[in-house]
C-alpha positions in Angstrom: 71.0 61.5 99.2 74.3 61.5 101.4 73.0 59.2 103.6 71.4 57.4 100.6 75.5 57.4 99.9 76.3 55.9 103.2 74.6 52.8 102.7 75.8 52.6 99.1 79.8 53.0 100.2 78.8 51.2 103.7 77.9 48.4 101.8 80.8 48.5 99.4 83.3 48.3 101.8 84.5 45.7 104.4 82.7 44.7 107.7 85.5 45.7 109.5 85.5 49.2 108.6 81.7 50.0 107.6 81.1 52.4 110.3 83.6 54.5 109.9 82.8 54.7 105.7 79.4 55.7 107.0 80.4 57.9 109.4 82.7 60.0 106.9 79.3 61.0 104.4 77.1 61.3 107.7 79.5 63.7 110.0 80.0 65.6 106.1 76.3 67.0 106.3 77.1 68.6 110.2 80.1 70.1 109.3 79.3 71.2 105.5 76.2 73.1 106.6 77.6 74.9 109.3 80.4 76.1 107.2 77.8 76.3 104.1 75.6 79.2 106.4 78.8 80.6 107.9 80.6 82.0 104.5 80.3 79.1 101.9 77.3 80.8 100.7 78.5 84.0 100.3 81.7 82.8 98.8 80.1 80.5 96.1 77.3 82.9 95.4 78.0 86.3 95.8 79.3 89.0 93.6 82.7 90.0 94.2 83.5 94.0 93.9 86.6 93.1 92.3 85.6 92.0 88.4 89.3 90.0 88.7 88.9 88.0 91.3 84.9 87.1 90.6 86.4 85.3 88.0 87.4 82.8 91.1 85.6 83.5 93.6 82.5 85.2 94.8 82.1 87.9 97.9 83.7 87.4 101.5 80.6 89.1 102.9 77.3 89.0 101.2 75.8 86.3 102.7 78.0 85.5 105.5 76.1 84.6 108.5 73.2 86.0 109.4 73.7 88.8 106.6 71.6 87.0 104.2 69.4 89.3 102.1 66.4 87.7 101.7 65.7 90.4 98.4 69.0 89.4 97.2 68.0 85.9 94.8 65.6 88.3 92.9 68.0 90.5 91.6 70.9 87.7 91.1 69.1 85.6 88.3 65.6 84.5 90.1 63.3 87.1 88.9 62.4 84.3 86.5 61.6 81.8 89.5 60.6 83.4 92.7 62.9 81.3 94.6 63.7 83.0 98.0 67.5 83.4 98.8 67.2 81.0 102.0 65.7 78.4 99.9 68.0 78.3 97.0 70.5 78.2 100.1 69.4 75.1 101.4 69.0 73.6 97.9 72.8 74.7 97.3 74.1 73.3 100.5 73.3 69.8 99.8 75.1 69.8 96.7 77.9 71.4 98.4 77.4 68.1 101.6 77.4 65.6 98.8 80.2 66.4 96.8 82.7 66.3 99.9 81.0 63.2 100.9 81.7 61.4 97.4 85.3 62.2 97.6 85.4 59.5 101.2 84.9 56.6 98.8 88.5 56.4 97.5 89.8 56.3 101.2 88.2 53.8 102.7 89.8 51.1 105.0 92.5 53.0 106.3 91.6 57.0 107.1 91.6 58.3 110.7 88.5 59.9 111.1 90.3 63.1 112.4 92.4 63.8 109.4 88.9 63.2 107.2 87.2 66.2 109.4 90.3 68.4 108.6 90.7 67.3 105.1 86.9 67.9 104.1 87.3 71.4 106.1 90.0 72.4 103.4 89.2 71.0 100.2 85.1 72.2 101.0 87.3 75.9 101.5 89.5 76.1 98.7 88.4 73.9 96.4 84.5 73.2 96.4 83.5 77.1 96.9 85.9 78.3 93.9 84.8 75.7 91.5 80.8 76.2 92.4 81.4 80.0 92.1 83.3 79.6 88.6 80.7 77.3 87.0 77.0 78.8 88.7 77.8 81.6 90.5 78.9 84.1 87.5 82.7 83.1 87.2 85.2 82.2 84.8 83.9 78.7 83.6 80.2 79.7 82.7 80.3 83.2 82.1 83.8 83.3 80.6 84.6 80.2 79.0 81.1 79.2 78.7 81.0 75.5 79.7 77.1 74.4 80.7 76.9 72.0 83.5 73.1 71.6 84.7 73.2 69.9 87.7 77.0 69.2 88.7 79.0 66.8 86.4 81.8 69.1 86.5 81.0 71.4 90.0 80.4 68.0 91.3 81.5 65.2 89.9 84.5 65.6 88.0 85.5 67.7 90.8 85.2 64.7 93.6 86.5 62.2 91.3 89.9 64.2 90.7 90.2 65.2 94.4 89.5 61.1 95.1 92.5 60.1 93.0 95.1 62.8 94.2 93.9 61.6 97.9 94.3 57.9 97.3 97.4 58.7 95.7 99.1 60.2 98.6 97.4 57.5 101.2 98.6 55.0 99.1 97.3 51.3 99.2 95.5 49.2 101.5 97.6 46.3 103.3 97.2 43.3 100.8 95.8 45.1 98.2 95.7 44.3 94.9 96.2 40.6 96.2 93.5 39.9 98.5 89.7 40.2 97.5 88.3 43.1 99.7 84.7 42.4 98.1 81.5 43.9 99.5 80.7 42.9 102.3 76.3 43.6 102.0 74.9 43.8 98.8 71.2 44.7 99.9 72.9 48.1 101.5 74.6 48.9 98.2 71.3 48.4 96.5 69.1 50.3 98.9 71.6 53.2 99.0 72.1 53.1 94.9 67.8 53.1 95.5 68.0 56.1 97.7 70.1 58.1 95.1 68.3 57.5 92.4 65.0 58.7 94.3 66.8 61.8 95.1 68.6 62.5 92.2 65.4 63.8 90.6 65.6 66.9 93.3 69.3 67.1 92.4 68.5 67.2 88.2 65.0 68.2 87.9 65.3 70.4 90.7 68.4 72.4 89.5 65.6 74.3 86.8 64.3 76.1 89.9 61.3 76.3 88.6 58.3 73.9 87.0 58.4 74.4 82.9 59.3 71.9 80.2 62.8 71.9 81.1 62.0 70.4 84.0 59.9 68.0 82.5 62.9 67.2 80.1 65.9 67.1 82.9 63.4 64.2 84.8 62.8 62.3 82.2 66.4 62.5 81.0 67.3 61.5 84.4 65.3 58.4 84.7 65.8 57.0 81.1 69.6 57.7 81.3 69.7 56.1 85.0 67.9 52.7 83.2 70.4 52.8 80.2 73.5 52.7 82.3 72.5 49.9 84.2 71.6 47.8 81.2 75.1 49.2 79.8 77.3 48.3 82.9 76.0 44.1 83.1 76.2 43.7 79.7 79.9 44.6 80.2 80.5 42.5 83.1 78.0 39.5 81.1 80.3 39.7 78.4 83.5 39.9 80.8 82.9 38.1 83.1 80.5 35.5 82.5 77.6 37.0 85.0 75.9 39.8 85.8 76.1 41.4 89.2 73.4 43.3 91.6 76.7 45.9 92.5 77.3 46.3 89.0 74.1 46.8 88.0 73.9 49.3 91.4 77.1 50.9 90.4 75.6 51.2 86.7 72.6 53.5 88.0 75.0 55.6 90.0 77.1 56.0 86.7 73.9 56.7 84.6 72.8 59.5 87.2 76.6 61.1 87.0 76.8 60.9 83.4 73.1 62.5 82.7 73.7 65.3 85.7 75.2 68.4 84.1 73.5 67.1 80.2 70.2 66.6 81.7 68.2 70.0 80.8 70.4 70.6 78.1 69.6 67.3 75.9 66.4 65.6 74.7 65.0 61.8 76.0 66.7 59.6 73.3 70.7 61.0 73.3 69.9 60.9 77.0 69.5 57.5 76.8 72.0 57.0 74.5 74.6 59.2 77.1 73.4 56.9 80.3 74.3 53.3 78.0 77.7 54.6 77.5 78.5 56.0 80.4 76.7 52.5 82.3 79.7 50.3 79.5 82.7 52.6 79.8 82.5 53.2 83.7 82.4 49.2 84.1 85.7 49.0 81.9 87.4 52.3 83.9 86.8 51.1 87.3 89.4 48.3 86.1 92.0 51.0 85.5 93.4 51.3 89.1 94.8 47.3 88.6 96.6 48.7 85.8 97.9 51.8 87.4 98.4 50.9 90.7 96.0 52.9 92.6 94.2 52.3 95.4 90.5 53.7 94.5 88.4 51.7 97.4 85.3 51.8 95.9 85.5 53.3 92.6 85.4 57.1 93.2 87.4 57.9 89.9 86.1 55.1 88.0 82.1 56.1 88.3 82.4 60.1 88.9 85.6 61.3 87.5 84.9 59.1 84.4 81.2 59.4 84.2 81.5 63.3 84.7 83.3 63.8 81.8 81.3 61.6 80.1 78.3 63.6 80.2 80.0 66.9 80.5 81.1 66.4 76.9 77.8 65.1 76.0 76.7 68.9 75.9 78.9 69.4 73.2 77.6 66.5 70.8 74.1 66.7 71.5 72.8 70.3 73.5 70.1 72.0 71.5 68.3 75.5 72.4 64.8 73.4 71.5 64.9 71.6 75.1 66.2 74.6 76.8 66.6 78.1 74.9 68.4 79.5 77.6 71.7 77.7 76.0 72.1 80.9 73.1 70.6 83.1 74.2 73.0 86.0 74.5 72.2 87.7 77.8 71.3 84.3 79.8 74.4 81.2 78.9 75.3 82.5 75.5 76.5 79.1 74.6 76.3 77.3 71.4 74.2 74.0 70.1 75.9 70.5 70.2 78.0 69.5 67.1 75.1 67.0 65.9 72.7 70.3 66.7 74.3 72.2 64.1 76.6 74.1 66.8 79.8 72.9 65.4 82.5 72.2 68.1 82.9 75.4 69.8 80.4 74.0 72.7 82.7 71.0 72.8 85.9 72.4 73.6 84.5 74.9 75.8 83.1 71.9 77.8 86.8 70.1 77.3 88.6 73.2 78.8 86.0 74.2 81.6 86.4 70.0 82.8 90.2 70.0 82.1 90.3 73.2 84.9 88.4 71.6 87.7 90.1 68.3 87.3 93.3 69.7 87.4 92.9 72.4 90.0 90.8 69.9 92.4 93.2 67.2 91.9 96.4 69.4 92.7 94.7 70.9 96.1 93.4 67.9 97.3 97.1 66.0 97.0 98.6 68.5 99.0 96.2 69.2 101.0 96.3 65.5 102.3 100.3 65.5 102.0 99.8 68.3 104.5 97.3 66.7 106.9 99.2 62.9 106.7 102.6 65.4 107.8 101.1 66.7 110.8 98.0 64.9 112.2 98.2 62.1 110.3 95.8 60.9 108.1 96.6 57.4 107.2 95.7 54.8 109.5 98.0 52.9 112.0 98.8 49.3 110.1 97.4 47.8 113.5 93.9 49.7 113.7 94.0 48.5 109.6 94.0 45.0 109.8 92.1 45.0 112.8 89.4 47.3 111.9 88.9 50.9 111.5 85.6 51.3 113.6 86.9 50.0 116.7 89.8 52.0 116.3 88.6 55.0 115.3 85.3 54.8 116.7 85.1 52.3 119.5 82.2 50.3 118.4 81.2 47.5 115.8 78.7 47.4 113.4 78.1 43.7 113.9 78.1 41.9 117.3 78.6 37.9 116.4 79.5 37.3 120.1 76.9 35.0 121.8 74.3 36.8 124.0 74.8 35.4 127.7 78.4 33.9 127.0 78.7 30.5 126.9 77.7 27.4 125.6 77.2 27.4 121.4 73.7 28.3 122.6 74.1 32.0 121.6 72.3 32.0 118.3 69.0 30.8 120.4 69.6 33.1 123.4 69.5 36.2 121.0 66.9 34.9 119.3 64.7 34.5 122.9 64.3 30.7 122.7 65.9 28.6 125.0 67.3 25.5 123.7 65.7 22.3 124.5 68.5 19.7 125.0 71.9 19.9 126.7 74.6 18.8 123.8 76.1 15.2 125.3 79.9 15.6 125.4 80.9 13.2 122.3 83.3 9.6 123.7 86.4 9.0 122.7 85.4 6.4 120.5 82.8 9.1 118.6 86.0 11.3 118.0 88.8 9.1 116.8 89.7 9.0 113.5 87.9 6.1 111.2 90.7 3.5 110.5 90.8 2.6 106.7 90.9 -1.0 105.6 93.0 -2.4 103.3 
C-alpha cells in the first residue's frame, strides 16, 4: 500500500519534485519498521503496570527488541484467533508505515528531505504510538470512552489528516500558489497507485478481523461497495461543478470511499456502507476546495480526503453500527459499546465517536505544529526558494525522474537516437529567403 501511495502522491504532484514525494512514503517504511520492532510495538501494544498512564500509553518494555513473547498475543485478546504475536506485529507495523507516509502529501514541493526523516521520527514517537495505544491497545479512547474504529479512520486517518494541516500550516505556501496551476503532472501513476490501494485496502479492512468469520465477509464487502460509491459520488460533484468528470477525481474518490468505510467497515452492513462511501466520495470533492478559502497550502489534499473522510465514517458508527454484523459491539466484556442511533442505540455511540475523533485531531494536530516549528528552527525544514522553483529532486536528491536531454548531444536528432534509429536525412539549413517574413499586400 505505501508504495501503492507513492505513485498515487508521485503522480499528484509536479515533475519537478516527483522523486522526492516518492521518496518521503518509500524511505517511511525503513525507518517506521526499525523503530516499529525497536519499542513502537511494545509502546502501542503492551500493558502498562501503571493503570494511569495505560490510559496513554502502553509498556516501555514488553515487546522492545528482541523481548517479544511469542505466548504473549494469546493472553492479550487472540485466544479467539490464534494469531502469533510476531504476525499481528507485522500486520500492525504497516498501519503504523502508512499513516506517517499519508501525512507527506500536505508538504509536497518544498520539504528538505532531512527535516521529513526527523519529523516522521517524532510525530511516529509521540503521536502515532499514543493514539494506536488509546484506540486498540486497551487505552482511554476504546476501553474508556468507548469509540469503535475498525480498521483506522481515527488511529489513522483523522490522525494524518490533522497532523497534515498543522504541518502545512507552519511550512506555509508554495511560491505562486494559489495563482499558478500546479496540476498533476501523470495521471496513469495516480490511477495505478489509487489501483494499488484499493487492492490492499482489503488486507488493511478485512484483515483487521484477525480472523476468517462473517465479519470478515461483511468488512470486505463493505469495503469494496463503499470504495465504488465514492467514486460515483466524487464525479458527480465535479460533473455538476465543473462541467466534466475527471480520472483524479474519480481516483481521489476511491481513496475517500476506502478512508470513509475503514473504521465503519465490520461494524455496519452492505447498503449504509454504500450509502457512507457516496457521501464521503460528494463531501471530500467539495472539502478539498476548502484550503482556497482558508488559505492553506494542502499539496495534494491530505486534509481534504483523510481528515474529512475519517470523520466521516468515524461518525457513521454512530448512525448506523449494529451488534447483527458484529456482536462484539455490546457485548460487555469485549467493546461494550452501543448500536447506531438508526439501530435503536440512541446517540450515546455517536458522541462517544465525536469525543474519541475530537481527541486525536486535536492532540495530533497540536504535536505535529510544533513539532515542525521545532525542526524548521533548527535544521530547517522548509525548502530553500532556489531548490523550490528549480526542483526539489535535484536539490534534495541529485537526480531527475525524467531525462528530456537528447541521447548523444546534438543535432534535434535525440528523440531517434534514444529510440535506436538513426535518422535518415541530414535537415538542409533553411535560405534566407525560406526565413523572412511573408510581406502582406495591400
Amino acid at each position: 500500500m505505501t508504495p501503492g501511495l507513492a505513485f498515487f502522491y508521485g503522480g499528484l504532484n509536479r515533475s519537478k519534485s516527483v522523486l522526492n514525494m516518492m521518496m518521503m512514503s518509500f524511505v517511511t517504511i525503513g525507518l517506521i519498521s526499525v523503530l516499529w520492532v525497536l519499542y513502537g510495538f511494545s509502546l502501542a501494544f503492551g500493558a502498562n503496570d501503571n493503570e494511569s498512564l495505560n490510559q496513554f500509553i502502553g509498556s516501555f518494555s514488553q515487546y522492545a527488541g528482541s523481548k517479544i513473547d511469542p505466548a504473549a498475543f494469546w493472553m492479550a485478546g487472540g485466544a479467539s484467533t490464534g494469531i502469533p504475536v510476531y504476525v499481528f506485529m507485522a500486520f500492525q507495523m504497516m498501519f503504523a508505515i502508512i499513516t506517517t507516509a499519508l501525512i507527506s502529501g500536505a508538504i509536497s514541493d518544498r520539504a528538505k528531505f532531512a527535516g521529513w526523516l526527523v519529523f516522521a521520527f517524532g510525530w511516529f514517537t509521540l503521536v502515532y504510538l499514543p493514539v494506536a495505544h488509546m484506540v486498540w491497545g486497551g487505552g482511554l479512547i476504546g476501553l474508556d470512552i468507548k469509540a469503535l474504529d475498525f480498521a483506522g479512520g481515527t488511529a489513522v486517518h483523522i490522525n494524518a489528516g490533522a497532523a497534515a494541516l498543522g504541518l502545512a500550516l507552519v511550512l506555509g505556501r508554495r511560491i505562486g500558489w494559489p495563482k499558478d496551476k500546479m496540476k498533476p503532472h501523470n495521471v496513469p501513476f495516480v490511477l495505478l497507485g489509487a489501483a494499488l490501494l484499493w487492492f490492499g485496502w482489503f488486507g488493511f479492512n478485512a484483515g483487521s478481523e484477525l480472523t476468517v468469520d462473517s465479519t470478515t465477509a461483511i468488512a470486505f464487502v463493505n469495503t469494496q461497495v463503499a470504495t465504488a460509491a465514492a467514486v460515483l459520488g466524487w464525479i458527480i460533484i465535479e460533473w455538476i461543478r465543473d462541467g466534466k468528470p475527471t480520472l483524479v477525481g474519480a481516483s481521489s474518490g476511491a481513496v475517500a470511499g476506502l478512508v470513509a468505510i475503514t473504521p465503519a467497515c465490520g461494524f455496519v452492513e452492505p447498503m449504509p456502507a454504500t450509502l457512507i462511501g457516496l457521501v464521503a466520495g460528494a463531501i471530500c470533492a467539495l472539502a478539498v476546495s476548502l484550503k482556497y478559502k482558508l488559505g492553506y497550502d494542502d499539496s495534494l489534499d491530505v486534509v481534504g480526503v483523510h481528515f474529512v473522510g475519517g470523520w466521516i465514517g468515524s461518525l457513521a458508527i454512530g448512525l448506523f453500527a449494529t451488534d447483527a454484523v458484529n456482536s462484539w459491539i455490546t457485548n460487555p466484556d469485549i467493546l461494550g459499546a452501543s448500536n447506531g442511533l438508526f439501530y435503536g442505540g440512541g446517540v450515546e455511540q455517536l458522541g462517544r465517536q465525536a469525543l474519541g475523533s475530537g481527541i486525536v485531531s486535536i492532540y495530533s494536530f497540536a504535536i505535529a505544529a510544533a513539532l515542525a516549528w521545532i525542526i524548521n528552527k533548527t535544521i530547517g525544514f522548509r525548502a530553500s526558494e532556489s531548490a523550490e522553483i528549480d526542483g526539489i529532486d535535484v536539490a534534495e536528491h541529485a537526480e531527475s525522474a525524467y531525462d528530456l536531454s537528447p541521447s548523444g548531444g546534438g543535432t534535434g536528432a535525440g528523440a531517434f537516437a534514444m529510440a535506436g534509429i538513426a535518422p535518415t536525412a541530414k535537415a538542409e539549413t533553411p535560405s534566407k529567403e525560406d526565413t523572412a517574413p511573408a510581406k502582406v499586400s495591400g
